[in-house]
ZAMARGU-4260 file (C-alpha; in steps of 0.2 Angstrom, whole numbers, plus 5000, padded with zeros to 4 digits):
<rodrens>
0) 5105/5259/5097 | 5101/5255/5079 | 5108/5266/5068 | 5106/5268/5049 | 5118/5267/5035
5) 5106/5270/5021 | 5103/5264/5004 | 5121/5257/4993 | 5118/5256/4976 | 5134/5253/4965
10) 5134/5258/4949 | 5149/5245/4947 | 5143/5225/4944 | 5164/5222/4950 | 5167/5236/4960
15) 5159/5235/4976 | 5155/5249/4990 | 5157/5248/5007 | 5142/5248/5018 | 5149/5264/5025
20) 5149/5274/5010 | 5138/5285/5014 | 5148/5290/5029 | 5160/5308/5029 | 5175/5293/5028
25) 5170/5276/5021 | 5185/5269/5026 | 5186/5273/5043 | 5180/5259/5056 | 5164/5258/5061
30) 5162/5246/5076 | 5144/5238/5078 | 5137/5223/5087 | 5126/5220/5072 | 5121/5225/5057
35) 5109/5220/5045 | 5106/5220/5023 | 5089/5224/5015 | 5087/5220/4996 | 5079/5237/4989
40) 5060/5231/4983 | 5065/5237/4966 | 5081/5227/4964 | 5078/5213/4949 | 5094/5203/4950
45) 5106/5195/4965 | 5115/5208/4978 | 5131/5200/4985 | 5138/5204/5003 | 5156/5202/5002
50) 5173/5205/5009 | 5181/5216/4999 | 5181/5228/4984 | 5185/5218/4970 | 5178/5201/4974
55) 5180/5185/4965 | 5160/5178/4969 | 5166/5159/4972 | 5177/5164/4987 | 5174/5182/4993
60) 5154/5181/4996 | 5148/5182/5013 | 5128/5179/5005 | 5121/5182/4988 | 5104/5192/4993
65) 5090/5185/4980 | 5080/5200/4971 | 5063/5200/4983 | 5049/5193/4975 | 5033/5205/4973
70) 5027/5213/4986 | 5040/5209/4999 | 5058/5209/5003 | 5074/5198/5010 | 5086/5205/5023
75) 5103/5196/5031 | 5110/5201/5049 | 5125/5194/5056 | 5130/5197/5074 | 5142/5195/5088
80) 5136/5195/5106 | 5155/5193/5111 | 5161/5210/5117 | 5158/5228/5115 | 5154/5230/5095
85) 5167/5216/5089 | 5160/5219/5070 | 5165/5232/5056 | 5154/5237/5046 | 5167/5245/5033
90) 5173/5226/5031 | 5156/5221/5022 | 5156/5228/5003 | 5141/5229/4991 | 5140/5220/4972
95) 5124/5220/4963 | 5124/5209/4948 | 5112/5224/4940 | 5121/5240/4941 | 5114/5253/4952
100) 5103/5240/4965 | 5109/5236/4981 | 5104/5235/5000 | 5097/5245/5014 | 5108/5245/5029
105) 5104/5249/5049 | 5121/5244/5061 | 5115/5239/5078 | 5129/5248/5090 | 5130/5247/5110
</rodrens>
């Protein structure tokens, strides 16, 4: 069943959120078998997908989302058909390179 996470828009360009910040605990686990990233059709610069908080961009980034180009958008999923919800969403954080853009989310759970 999908499942949506909502919009993350960090006001931070080197603080990221989690992609379960709009949940009651951002931190908690949240097991999924997929889960995808849409660039907001507003965003002007790059959205990064990475591994943690405070990431260093030539190590730590899983994809660098482009801003979409008029008219449309760009969106990245990653799954795992292994298992019951092998995936975290809370391990996926959000940076902009323009504060306050980001991604919407929807986490695919079985």
């Amino acid at each position: 069943m999908q499942h949506a996470l909502g919009q993350i828009t960090p006001s931070s360009t080197v603080t990221a959120l989690r992609a379960t910040n709009n949940e009651t605990t951002p931190s908690k686990q949240y097991p999924c078998q997929a889960i995808q990233f849409q660039v907001l059709e507003t965003n002007t610069g790059i959205v990064y997908i990475c591994d943690r908080q405070t990431p260093t961009l030539t190590q730590h980034v899983h994809i660098a989302l482009p801003a979409p180009a008029a008219g449309s958008t760009f969106a990245w999923s990653v799954g795992n058909p292994a298992g019951a919800n092998p995936l975290n969403a809370a391990d996926y954080w959000i940076l902009p390179a323009v504060a306050n853009e980001g991604v919407r989310i929807t986490a695919v759970r079985t």
